[in-house]
DOVORO-919884 format. One record per residue (C-alpha): x, y, z; residue in one letter; residue number from 1. Coordinates in Angstrom, 2 decimals, padded with zeros to 5 digits. Each point is the difference from the previous one (the first is absolute). Layout:
<lummars>
        u        v        w  loba  voba
        X        Y        Z     A   NUM
...
</lummars>
This chain:
<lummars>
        u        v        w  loba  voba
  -001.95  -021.15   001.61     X     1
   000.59  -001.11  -003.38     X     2
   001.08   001.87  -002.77     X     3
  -000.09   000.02  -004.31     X     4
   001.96   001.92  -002.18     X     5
  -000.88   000.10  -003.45     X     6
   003.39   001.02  -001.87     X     7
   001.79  -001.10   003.44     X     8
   003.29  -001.36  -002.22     X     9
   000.32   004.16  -001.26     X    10
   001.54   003.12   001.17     X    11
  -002.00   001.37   002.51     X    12
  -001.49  -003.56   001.12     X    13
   003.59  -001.26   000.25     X    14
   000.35   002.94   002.87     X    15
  -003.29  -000.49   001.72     X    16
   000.73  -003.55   000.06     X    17
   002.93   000.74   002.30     X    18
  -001.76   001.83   001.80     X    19
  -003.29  -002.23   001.01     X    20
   002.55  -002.77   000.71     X    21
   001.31   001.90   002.79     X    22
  -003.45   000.75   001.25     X    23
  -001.13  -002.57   002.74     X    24
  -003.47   000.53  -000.84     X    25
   000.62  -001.56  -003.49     X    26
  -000.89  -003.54   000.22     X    27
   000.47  -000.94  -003.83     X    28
   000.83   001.81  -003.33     X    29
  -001.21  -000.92  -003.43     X    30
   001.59   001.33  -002.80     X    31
  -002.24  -000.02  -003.11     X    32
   002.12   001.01  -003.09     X    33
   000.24  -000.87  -003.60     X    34
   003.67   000.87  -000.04     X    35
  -000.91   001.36  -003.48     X    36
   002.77   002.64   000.65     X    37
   002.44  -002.88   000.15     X    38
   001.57   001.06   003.38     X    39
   000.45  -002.63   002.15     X    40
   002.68   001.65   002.43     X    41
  -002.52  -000.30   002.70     X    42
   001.02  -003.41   000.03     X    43
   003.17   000.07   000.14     X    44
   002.87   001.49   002.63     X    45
  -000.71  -000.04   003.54     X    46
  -002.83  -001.30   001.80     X    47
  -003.26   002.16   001.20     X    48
  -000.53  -000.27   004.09     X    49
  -002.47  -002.35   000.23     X    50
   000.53  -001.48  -003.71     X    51
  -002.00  -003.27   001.28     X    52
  -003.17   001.68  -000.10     X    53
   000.40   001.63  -003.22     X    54
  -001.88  -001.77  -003.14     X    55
   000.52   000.45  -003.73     X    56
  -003.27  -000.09  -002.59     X    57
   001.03   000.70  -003.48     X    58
  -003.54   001.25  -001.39     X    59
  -001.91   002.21  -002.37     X    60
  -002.33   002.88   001.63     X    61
  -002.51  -001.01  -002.58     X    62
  -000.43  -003.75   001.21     X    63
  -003.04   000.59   002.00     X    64
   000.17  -003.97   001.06     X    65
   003.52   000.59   001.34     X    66
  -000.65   003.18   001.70     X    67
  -002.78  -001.26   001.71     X    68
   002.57  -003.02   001.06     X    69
   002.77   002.14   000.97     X    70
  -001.91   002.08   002.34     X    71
  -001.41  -002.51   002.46     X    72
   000.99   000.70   003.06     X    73
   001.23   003.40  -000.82     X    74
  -000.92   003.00   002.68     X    75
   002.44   002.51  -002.07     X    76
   000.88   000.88  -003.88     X    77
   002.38   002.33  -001.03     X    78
  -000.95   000.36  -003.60     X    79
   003.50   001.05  -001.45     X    80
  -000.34  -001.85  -003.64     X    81
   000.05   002.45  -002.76     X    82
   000.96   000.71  -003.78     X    83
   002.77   002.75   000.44     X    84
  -000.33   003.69  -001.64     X    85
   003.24  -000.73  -002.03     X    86
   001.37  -000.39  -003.10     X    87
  -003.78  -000.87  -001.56     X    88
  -002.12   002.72   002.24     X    89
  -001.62   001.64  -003.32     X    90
   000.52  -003.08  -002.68     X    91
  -002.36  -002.83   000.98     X    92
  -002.89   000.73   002.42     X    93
  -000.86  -003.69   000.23     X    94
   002.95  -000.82   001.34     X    95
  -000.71   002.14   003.35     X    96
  -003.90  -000.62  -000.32     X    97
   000.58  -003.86   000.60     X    98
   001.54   000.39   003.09     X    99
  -000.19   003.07   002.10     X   100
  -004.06   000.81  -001.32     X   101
  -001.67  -003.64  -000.34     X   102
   003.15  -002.01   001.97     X   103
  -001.05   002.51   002.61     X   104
  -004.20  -000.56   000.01     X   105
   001.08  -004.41  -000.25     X   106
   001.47   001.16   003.08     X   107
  -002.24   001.81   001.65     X   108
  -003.09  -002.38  -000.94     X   109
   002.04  -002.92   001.59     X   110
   000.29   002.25   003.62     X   111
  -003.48   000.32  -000.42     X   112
  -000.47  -003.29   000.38     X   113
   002.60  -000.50   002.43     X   114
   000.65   000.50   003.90     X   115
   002.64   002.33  -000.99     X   116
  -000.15   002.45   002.85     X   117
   002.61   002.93  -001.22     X   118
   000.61   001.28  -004.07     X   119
   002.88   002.29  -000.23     X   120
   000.17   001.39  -003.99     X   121
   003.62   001.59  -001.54     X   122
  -001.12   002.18  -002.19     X   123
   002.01   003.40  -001.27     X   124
  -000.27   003.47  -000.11     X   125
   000.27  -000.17  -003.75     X   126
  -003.81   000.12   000.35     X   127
  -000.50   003.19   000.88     X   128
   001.91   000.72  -003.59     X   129
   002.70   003.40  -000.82     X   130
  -000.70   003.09   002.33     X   131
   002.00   002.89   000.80     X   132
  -000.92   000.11   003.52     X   133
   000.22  -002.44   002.86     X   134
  -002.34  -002.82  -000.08     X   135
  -001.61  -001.06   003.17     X   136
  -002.87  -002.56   000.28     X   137
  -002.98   002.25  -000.74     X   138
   001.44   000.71  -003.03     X   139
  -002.24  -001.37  -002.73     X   140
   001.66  -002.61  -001.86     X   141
   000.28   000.57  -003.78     X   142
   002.48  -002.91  -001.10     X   143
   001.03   000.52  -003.32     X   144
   002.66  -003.66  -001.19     X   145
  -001.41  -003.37  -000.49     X   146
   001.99  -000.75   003.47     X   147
  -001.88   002.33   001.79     X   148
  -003.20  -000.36  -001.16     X   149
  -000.03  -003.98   000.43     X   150
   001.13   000.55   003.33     X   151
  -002.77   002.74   000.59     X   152
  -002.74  -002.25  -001.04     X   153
   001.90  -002.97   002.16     X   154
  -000.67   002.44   003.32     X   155
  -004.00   000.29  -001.08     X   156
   000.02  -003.20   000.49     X   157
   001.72  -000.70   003.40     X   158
  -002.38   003.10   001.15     X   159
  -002.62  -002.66   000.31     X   160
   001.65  -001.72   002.46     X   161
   000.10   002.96   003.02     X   162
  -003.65  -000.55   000.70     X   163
   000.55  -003.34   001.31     X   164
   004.20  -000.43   000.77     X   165
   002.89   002.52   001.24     X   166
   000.80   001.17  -003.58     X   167
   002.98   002.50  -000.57     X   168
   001.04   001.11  -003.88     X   169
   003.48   001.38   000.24     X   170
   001.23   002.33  -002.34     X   171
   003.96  -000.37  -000.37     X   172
   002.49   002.62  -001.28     X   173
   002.86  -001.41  -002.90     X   174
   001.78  -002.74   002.09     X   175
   003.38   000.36   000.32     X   176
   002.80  -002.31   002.49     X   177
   001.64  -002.86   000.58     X   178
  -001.29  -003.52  -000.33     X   179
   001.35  -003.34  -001.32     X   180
  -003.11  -000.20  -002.27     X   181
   000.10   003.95  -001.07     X   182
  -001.14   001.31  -002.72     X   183
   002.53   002.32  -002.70     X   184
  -002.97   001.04  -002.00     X   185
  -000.76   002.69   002.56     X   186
   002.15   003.41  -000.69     X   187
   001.95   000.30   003.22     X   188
   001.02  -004.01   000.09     X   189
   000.76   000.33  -004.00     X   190
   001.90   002.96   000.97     X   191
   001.75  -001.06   002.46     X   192
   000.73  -003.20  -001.94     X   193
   001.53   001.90  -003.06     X   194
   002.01   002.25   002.16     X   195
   001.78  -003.13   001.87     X   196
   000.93  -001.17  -003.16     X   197
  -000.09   001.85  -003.08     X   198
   000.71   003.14   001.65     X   199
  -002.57   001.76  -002.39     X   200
  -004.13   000.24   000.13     X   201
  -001.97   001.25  -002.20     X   202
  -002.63   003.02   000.57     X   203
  -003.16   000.03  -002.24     X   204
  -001.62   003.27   000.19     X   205
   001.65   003.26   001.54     X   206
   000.19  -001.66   002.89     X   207
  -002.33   002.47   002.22     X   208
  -002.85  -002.64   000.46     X   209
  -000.77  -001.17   003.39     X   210
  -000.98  -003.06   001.55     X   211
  -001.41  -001.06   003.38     X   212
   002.03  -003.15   001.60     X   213
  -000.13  -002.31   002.78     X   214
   002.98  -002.63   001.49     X   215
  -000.13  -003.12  -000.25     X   216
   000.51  -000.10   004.04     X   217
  -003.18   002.09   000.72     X   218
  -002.33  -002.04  -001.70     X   219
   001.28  -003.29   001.10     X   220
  -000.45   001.71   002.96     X   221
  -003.54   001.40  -000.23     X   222
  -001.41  -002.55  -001.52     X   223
   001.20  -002.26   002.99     X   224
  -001.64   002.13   002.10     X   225
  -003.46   000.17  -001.01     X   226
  -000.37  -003.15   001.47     X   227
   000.26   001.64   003.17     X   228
  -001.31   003.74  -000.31     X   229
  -003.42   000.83  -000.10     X   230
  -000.62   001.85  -002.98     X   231
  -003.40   001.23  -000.97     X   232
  -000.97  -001.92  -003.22     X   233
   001.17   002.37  -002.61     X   234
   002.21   001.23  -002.77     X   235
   004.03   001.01   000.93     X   236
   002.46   001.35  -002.14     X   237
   003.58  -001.35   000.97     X   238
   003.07   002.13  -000.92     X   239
   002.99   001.53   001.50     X   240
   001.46   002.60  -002.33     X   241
  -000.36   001.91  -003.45     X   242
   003.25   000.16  -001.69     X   243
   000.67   001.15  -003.54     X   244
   001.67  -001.89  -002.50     X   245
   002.98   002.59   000.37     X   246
  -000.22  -000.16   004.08     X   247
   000.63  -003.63  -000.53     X   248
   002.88   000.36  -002.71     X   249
   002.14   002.41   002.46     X   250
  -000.07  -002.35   002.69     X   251
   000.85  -002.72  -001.83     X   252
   002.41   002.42  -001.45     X   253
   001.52   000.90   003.47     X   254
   000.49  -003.88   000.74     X   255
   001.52  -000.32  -003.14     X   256
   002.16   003.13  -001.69     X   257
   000.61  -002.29  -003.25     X   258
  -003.12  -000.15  -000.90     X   259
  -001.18   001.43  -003.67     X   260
  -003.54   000.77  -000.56     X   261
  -001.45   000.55  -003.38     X   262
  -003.68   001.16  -000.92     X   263
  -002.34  -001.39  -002.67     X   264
  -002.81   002.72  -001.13     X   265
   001.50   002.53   002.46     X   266
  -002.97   003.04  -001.83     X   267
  -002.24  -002.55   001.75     X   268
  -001.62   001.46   003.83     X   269
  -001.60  -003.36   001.06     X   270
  -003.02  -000.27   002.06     X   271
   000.47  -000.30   003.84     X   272
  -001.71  -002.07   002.93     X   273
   000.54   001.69   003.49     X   274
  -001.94  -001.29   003.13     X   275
   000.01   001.27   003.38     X   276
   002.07  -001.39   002.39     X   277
  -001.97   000.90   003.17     X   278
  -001.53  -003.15  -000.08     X   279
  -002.96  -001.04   001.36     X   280
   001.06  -003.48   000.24     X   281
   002.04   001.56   003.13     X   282
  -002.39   000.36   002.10     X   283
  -000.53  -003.19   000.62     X   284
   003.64  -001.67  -000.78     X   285
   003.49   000.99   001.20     X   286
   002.44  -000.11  -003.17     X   287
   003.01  -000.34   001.24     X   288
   002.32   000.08  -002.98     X   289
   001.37   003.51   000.48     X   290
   003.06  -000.35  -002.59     X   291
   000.95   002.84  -002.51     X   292
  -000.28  -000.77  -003.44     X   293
   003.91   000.26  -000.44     X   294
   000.56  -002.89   002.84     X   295
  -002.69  -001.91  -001.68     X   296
   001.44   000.05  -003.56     X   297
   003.57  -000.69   001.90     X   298
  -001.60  -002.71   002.26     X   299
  -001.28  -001.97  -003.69     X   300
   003.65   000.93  -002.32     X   301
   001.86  -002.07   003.01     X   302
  -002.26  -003.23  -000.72     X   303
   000.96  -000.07  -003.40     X   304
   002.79  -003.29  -000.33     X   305
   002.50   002.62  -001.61     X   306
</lummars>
């Protein structure tokens, strides 16, 4: 089969890419990216298994003409491409409109149009907006940043497609793990970051709020693998643990007894986003990724060069 990434050259498509290359039924893989992030370390180091069949497009989500030309041929799109929830979630709505609302329906009217067989969504469980008890997916969404919201309206889109392809939307947790194209906007990389080597972080709030978050590992992993499962057309949510900011600072603390932790607006109790990790996603896939949270944040402090 032949596969298209849209943000392939990014975080999680970096993973997945390394992945699909190791899966024999992967003929060919398109990566469709703007590189508007300016991260090319995809490109660089060592080489993916099967590099040959692996193709670079450097394109906008909102050329119609070259979507349309990208995805001949195409039986599978992983539709990774999005406008991230920080540092601008609540300052400019455009900027996440463009991309993960219209980007998204450019996208989708392209498939429509195509012999695109398989649409497999990342979307986040920053939809479903602050609650104080665990999420699961018939929990009515209520997203409540620009991020979420764009990203909400993106998946009303893509619902068109599950009357007439295999269409998942997958919900992910915070990402969080190693990768040569990571990302150290996300609280547990920035973390980690700052506690490798400025042996101090910084805590905004009192520290209490809680998060739902997902490896980097597992959804490489499950997202390879929904080219194999049979999954009902449908909704998932994706996450493997809800950790406070706290949980997270006494680990790294544990790893690290120099660090120093300050907090900024300690009177602050921030909102919290906790989803059920009973997933139902596991029914039909085996995760394998079984680490603890300490080995993980251990596994990602011995990449870093120093």
């Amino acid at each position: 089969m032949n596969v298209l990434i849209t943000g392939g050259a990014g975080y999680v498509g970096t993973e997945l890419i390394k992945k699909l290359s190791e899966n024999p039924k992967v003929k060919n893989i398109t990566i469709y990216d703007n590189l508007s992030k300016g991260n090319y370390a995809l490109f660089t180091s060592h080489k993916f298994p099967n590099h040959q069949n692996i193709t670079f497009i450097q394109g906008e989500l909102l050329d119609s003409r070259g979507l349309k030309k990208a995805l001949k041929g195409i039986d599978v799109v992983y539709h990774l491409a999005a406008k991230v929830t920080t540092p601008y979630s609540d300052i400019d709505p455009h900027f996440f409109e463009q991309t993960n609302h219209w980007g998204t329906a450019e996208l989708v009217y392209a498939i429509e149009e195509s012999e695109v067989k398989q649409f497999i969504y990342a979307s986040s469980i920053g939809v479903y907006g602050s609650s104080s008890i665990n999420i699961d997916e018939q929990t009515e969404p209520n997203p409540r940043t620009f991020y979420a919201i764009s990203k909400f309206r993106g998946e009303e889109h893509v619902r068109r497609l599950k009357k007439k392809i295999t269409t998942h939307i997958i919900r992910c947790g915070n990402i969080y793990g190693y990768s040569r194209s990571m990302r150290f906007d996300s609280v547990i990389n920035k973390f980690a970051f700052e506690s490798n080597f400025n042996n101090q972080i910084s805590i905004h709030g009192n520290g209490k709020q809680s998060r739902a978050f997902v490896h980097i590992d597992i959804i490489s992993e499950v997202f390879s693998k929904l080219l194999d499962s049979e999954i009902p057309n449908g909704t998932y949510n994706l996450v493997e643990r809800n950790l406070s900011v706290l949980d997270i600072v006494d680990v790294l603390k544990m790893l690290n007894p120099k660090l120093e932790f300050i907090f900024i607006n300690q009177h602050l109790n921030l909102k919290s986003i906790k989803v059920k990790t009973d997933l139902h996603l596991s029914e039909y896939i085996k995760i394998e990724n079984q680490s603890t949270f300490e080995d993980n944040i251990k596994s990602m402090v011995e990449r870093f060069s120093f």
